[in-house]
C-alpha positions in Angstrom: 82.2 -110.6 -126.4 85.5 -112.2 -126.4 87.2 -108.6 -128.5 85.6 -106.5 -126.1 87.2 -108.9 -122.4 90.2 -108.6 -124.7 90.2 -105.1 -125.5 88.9 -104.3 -121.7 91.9 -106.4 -120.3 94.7 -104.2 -122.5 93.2 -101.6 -121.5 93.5 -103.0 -117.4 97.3 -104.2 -118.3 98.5 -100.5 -119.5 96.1 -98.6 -117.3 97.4 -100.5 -114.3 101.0 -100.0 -115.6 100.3 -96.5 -115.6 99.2 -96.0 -112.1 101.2 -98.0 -110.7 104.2 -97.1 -112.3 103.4 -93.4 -111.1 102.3 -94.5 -107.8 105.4 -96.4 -107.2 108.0 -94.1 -108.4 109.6 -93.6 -105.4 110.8 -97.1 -105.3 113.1 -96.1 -108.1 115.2 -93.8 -104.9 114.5 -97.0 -102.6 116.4 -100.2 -102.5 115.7 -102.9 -105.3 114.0 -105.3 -103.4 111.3 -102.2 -103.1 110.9 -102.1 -106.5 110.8 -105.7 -106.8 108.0 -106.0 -104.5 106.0 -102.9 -106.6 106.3 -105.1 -109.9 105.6 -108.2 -107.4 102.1 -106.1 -107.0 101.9 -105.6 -111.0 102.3 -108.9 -112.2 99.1 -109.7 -109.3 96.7 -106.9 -110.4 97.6 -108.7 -113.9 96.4 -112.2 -112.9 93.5 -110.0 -111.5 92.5 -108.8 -114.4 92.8 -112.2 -116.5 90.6 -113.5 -113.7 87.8 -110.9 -113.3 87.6 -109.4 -117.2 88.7 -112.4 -119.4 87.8 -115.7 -116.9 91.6 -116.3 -116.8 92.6 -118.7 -114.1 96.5 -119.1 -113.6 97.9 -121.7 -111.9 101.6 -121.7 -111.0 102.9 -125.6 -110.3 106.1 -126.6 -109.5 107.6 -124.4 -107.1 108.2 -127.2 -104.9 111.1 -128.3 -107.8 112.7 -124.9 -107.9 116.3 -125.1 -106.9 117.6 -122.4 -104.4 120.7 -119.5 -105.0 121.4 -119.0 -108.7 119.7 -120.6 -111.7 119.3 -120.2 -115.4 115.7 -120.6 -116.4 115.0 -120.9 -119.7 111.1 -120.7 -120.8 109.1 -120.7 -123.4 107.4 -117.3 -124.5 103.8 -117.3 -125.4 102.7 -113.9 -123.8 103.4 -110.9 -122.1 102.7 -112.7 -118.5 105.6 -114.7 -118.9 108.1 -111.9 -118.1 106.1 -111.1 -114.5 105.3 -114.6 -113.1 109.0 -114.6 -112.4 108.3 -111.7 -109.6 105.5 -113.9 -108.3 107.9 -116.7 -107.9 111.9 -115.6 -107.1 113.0 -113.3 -105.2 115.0 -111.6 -107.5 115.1 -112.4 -110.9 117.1 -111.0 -113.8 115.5 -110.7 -117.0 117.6 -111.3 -120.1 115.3 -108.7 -122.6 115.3 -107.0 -126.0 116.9 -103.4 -125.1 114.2 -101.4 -126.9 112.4 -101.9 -123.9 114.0 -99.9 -122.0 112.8 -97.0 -123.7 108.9 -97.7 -122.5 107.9 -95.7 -119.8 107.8 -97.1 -116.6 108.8 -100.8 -117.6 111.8 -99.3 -118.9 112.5 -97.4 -115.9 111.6 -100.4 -113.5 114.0 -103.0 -115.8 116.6 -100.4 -115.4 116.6 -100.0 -111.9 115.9 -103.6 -111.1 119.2 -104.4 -113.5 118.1 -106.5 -115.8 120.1 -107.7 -118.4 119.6 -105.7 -122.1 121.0 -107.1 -125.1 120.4 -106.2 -128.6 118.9 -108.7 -130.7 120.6 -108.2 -133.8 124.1 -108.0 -131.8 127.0 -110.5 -132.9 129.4 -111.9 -130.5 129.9 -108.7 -128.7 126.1 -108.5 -127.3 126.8 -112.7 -126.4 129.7 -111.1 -124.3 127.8 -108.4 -122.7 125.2 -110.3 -121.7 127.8 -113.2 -120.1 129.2 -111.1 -118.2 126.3 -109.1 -117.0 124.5 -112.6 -116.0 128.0 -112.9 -114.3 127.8 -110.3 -111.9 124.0 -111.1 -111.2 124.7 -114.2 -110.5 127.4 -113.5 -108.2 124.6 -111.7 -106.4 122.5 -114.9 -106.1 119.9 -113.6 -108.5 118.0 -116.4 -111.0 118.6 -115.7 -114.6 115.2 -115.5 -116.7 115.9 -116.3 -120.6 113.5 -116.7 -123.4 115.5 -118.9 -125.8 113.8 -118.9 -129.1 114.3 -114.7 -128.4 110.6 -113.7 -128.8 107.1 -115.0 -128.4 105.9 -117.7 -130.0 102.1 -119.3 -130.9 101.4 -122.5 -128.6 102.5 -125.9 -130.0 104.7 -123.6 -132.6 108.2 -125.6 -133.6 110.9 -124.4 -131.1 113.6 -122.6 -132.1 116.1 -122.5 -129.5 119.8 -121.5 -129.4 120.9 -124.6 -127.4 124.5 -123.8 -127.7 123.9 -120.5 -126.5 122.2 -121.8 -123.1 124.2 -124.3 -122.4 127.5 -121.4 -123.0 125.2 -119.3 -120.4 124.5 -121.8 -118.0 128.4 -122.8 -118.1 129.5 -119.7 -118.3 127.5 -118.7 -114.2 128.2 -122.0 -112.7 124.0 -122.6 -112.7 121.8 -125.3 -113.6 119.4 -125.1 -116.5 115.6 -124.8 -115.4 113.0 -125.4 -118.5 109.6 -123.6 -117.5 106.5 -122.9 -119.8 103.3 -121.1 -119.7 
């Protein structure tokens, strides 16, 4: 029972993707804050789903501690939900992400035009660079910063792996305070 809620609830994630990533298309012409409010919609008909197919409940605690203007947040990565709680939460997040994903359809299109901040994984000091200074001018805008700093998901209770230095540099580097969140 529990492969077919699970199988039933990919099929809700990308289906839903899907339509509304059609649906809202012409938020791509429209201001951002359109299309933040469209994925704002997606990352709701995801708890949805977790609630009605797999018996999901998600709780979000803590807003009460989350600091106004521009912050780095810096979470742990155990699924795909943790990249859309942030539109449930901020107003305008920017999410540092692997680069290949802007090549999906629709998420792709919707990171793009949201300007979230690519970098490529394998990248050196250069991609460090890039993605300093393109958390630079997003945080001039007063947008939070969303990292993932062990770089991919992990299993629950894994051994972290985080690039401390790396942070810290970030953090530094856009004047903001450092925000640990999990799932």
């Amino acid at each position: 029972m529990m492969m077919f809620r699970s199988l039933l609830f990919v099929i809700w994630m990308y289906g839903l993707m899907a339509v509304l990533g059609i649906l809202f298309l012409p938020a791509l012409l429209l201001p951002k804050s359109v299309t933040f409010w469209a994925i704002s919609i997606y990352a709701r008909g995801l708890i949805f789903g977790l609630r009605v197919i797999c018996g999901i409940e998600v709780e979000i605690r803590g807003r009460q501690h989350m600091p106004r203007g521009t912050v780095l947040y810096a979470g742990k990565h155990n699924c795909m939900l943790d990249v859309f709680i942030p539109f449930l939460v901020m107003p305008a997040p920017a999410i540092i992400l692997k680069q290949e994903l802007l090549w999906y359809p629709f998420l792709g299109w919707y990171a793009l035009k949201t300007a979230m901040i690519p970098i490529d994984r394998a990248g050196n000091t250069r991609t460090l660079k890039k993605m300093v200074a393109a958390a630079k001018v997003r945080a001039e805008d007063g947008r939070q910063i969303v990292i993932f700093p062990e770089g991919t998901r992990t299993e629950p209770g894994a051994a972290p792996a985080y690039h401390a230095a790396g942070i810290s540099g970030l953090a530094k580097a856009i004047e903001a305070p450092i925000v640990p969140v999990a799932t």
